[in-house]
Each structure stands twice: as C-alpha cells, then as structure tokens.
C-alpha positions in Angstrom: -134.4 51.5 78.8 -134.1 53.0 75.0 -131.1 52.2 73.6 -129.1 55.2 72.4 -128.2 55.6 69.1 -124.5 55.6 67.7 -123.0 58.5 66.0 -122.8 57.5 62.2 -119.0 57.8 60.3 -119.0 61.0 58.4 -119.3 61.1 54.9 -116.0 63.0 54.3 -114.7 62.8 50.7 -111.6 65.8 51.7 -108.9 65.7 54.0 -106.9 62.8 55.2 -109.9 61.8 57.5 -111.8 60.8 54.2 -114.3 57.8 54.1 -115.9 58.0 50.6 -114.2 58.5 47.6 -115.2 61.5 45.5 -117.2 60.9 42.6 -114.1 62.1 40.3 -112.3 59.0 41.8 -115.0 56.0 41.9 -117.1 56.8 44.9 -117.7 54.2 47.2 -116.0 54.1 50.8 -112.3 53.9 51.1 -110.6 51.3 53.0 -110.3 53.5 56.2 -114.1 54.5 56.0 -114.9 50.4 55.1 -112.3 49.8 58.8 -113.9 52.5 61.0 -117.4 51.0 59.6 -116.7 47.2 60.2 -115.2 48.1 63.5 -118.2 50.4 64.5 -121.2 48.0 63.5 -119.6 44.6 63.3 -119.8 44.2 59.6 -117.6 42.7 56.9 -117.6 45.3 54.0 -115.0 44.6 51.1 -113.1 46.5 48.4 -115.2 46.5 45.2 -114.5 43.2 43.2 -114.0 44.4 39.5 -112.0 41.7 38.2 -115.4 38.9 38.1 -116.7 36.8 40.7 -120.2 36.6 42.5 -119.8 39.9 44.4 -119.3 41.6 40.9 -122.4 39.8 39.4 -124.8 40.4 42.2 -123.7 43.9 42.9 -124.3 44.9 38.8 -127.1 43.3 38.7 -128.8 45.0 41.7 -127.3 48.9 40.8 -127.9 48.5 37.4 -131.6 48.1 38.2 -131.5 51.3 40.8 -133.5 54.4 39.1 -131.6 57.1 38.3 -128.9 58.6 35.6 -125.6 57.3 35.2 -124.6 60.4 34.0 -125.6 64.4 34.6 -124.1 67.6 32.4 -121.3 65.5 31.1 -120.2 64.0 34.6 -120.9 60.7 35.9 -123.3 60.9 39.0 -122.3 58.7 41.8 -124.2 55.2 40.9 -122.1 55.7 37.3 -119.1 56.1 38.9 -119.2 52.8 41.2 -120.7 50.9 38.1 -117.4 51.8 36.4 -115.4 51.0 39.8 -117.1 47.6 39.6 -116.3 47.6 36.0 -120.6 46.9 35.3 
C-alpha cells in the first residue's frame, strides 16, 4: 500500500499563524513553525545559536559556501539575513 504523503507546514511569514520570519526580521522559522515542525516529522530543530558553539561553526561554514548573493538592490536576500541571525 503507498504511503500517503503529509501536508507540509505553510510557509507563512504574516499573521499570527506565522512560521518563517520575514526576511526584514532574520528569516529562518520561528519557534512555533520549529514546534508544529518537530511535532509533525519527529525532529529536533533549534533556535539559531549566534552566540558560538559547534552549531554556529558548522552552520557558517556550510551557508557561507551556498551559491547565491547575500545581498540584492540594497536588501539582504534571505541566506544574508540568517548569516547575520547566526551572526557568520
């Protein structure tokens, strides 16, 4: 029997059902959105770590090297905005 595929959490960055940050903010998920998707597929997502540690070091070094601008007409695209959230 195929196994039926889940309904994935909305990427929402309005309204008090939110579960990504706007750009303007840091993108990345919020803590709700990181809750209903932990809940949803059994994971263990966690708040961005810019204060130092392993998370911090692995996660720059691996968006860092992810093609793409940081920033686009003066505004910082999404991947600049959680490099600064992580404080890369």
């Amino acid at each position: 029997m195929a196994r039926k595929a889940s309904k994935a959490i909305p990427k929402t960055t309005t309204g008090k059902d939110k579960n990504y940050l706007p750009t303007s903010q840091g993108a990345g998920m919020t803590a709700k959105g990181r809750a209903a998707y932990n809940k949803k597929n059994g994971s263990n997502l966690q708040a961005p770590q810019p204060q130092g540690g392993p998370r911090k070091k692995s996660f720059c070094a691996r968006m860092s090297g992810v093609p793409g601008p940081t920033s686009k007409d003066g505004k910082l695209t999404r991947k600049g905005a959680a490099l600064k959230r992580w404080a890369c």
